[in-house]
C-alpha positions, 0 to 999 in steps of 0.5 A: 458412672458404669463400666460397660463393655459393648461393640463400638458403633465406630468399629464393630469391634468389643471395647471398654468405656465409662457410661456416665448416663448419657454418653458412653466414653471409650477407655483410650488404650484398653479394649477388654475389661480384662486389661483394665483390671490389671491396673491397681485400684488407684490407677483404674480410678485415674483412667476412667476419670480420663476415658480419652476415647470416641462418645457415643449416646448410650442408647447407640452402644449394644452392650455385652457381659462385662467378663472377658479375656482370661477373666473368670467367675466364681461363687460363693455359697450358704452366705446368707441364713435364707440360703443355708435354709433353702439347701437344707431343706432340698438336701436329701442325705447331707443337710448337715453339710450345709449348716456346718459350712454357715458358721465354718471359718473357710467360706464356700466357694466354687468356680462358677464360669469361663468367661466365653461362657457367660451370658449377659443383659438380654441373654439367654440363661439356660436350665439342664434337660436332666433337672426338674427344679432349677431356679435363678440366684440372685447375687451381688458380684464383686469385681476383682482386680489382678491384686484381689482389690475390689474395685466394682459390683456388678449383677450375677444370677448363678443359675442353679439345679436344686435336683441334682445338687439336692441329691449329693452335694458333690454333685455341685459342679453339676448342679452350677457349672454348664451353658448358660448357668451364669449371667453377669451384667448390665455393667460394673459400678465402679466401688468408690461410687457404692458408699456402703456395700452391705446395705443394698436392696436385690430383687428377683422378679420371674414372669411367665407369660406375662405374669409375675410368678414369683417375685421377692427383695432382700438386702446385702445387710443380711449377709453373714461374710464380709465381702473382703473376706470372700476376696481374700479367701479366693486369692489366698492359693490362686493367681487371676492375671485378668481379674476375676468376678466373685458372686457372693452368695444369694438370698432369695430362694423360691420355696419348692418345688417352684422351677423355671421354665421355658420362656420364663424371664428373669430379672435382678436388680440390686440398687446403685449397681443395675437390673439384669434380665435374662429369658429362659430356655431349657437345654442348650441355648442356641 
């Protein structure tokens, strides 16, 4: 079973519902990811075993980001060893930052995006104008209830300029937060249908032109948080009335100086969650 958001066939108005492979079954009573994720874990389990709503083929339903209303994504950074490595490296005057916050007690996270913001499936991400090396991060996303309970996984690329966040790391807003920066999707993977979260396989795979230029696979066994301290960490001082998503951090880095570029597409699958691919434009998406 998924969670997906789409347009209804019926309506043409964005709702909710539970994709079980072959129809897709409207949430009767919720219409935005957003209301749903008010519920407790146990209450959001219970409506989804009961969508209640029109079925529709899910090959009839034109999908949309699973992030909406006052939804917000945020991220976390330096939580695998292949990170902490990649940062050093492309650092030009505080490499030390970056090992200090691996083993830190406090994680590092960022807010990421907005949720008009935020691309999904078969959407275009985007790589500033005024970088030369931007690359995709793969990332497993933990789907936030308004209690901070973990109740889904979803794809997210947090789209990142190793330019601009090289230089000074407070330039990381920058460097992570603009249109087109993140793209979250196909859909949610409700958590008690992932029997074990540390030991799914993430891909990256970048065609140019109809040729792969960079492919790698990694797995969440090497990451160095506990995804329900990442959520704790984000709740501790902050209210998320609708839910939040939070990308926990990536593992595959292409090796300098290799970047995006116009027309390159993007796709990231992690197993029992899904695939999200994304093209690319530099500059503003249009």
């Amino acid at each position: 079973m998924h969670i997906v958001r789409f347009t209804s066939p019926l309506t043409g108005a964005d709702t909710v519902g539970v994709d079980d492979g072959e129809h897709v079954a409207e949430l009767s009573g919720i219409t935005t990811v957003g209301e749903l994720l008010r519920l407790s874990a146990a209450e959001l389990r219970e409506r989804c075993a009961a969508a209640g709503g029109p079925a529709h083929p899910s090959g009839a339903v034109s999908r949309l980001a699973p992030v909406d209303g006052r939804m917000e994504v945020w991220a976390a950074g330096v939580t695998y060893r292949r990170s902490r490595e990649a940062r050093v490296l492309e650092s030009e005057r505080a490499a030390d930052v970056y090992e200090l916050v691996y083993d830190a007690e406090r994680p590092e996270l960022f807010f990421k995006s907005v949720a008009w913001k935020v691309t999904g499936d078969g959407g275009r991400i985007s790589v500033r104008a005024d970088s030369e090396i931007d690359v995709p991060e793969p990332e497993l996303g933990l789907v936030l209830n308004a209690a901070g309970e973990i109740v889904g996984y979803t794809v997210v690329n947090d789209v990142s300029s190793r330019t601009i966040e090289g230089v000074n790391p407070l330039y990381l807003p920058q460097a992570k937060i603009y249109l087109g920066g993140c793209a979250v999707g196909p859909a949610i993977r409700p958590a008690w249908e992932v029997a074990d979260p540390y030991a799914l396989d993430i891909t990256l795979t970048i065609t140019r032109a109809g040729e792969t230029v960079w492919d790698g696979k990694a797995s969440t066994s090497q990451l160095h948080r506990r995804l329900d301290e990442l959520a704790a960490y984000l709740f501790r001082a902050d209210l998320f009335p609708d839910g939040a998503v939070l990308a926990t951090g990536t593992c595959l880095v292409p090796d300098l100086p290799f970047t995006l570029h116009d027309g390159d597409t993007v796709a990231i699958g992690i197993s029992e969650i899904g695939t999200l691919t994304t093209p690319v434009v530099r500059g503003l998406p249009t």
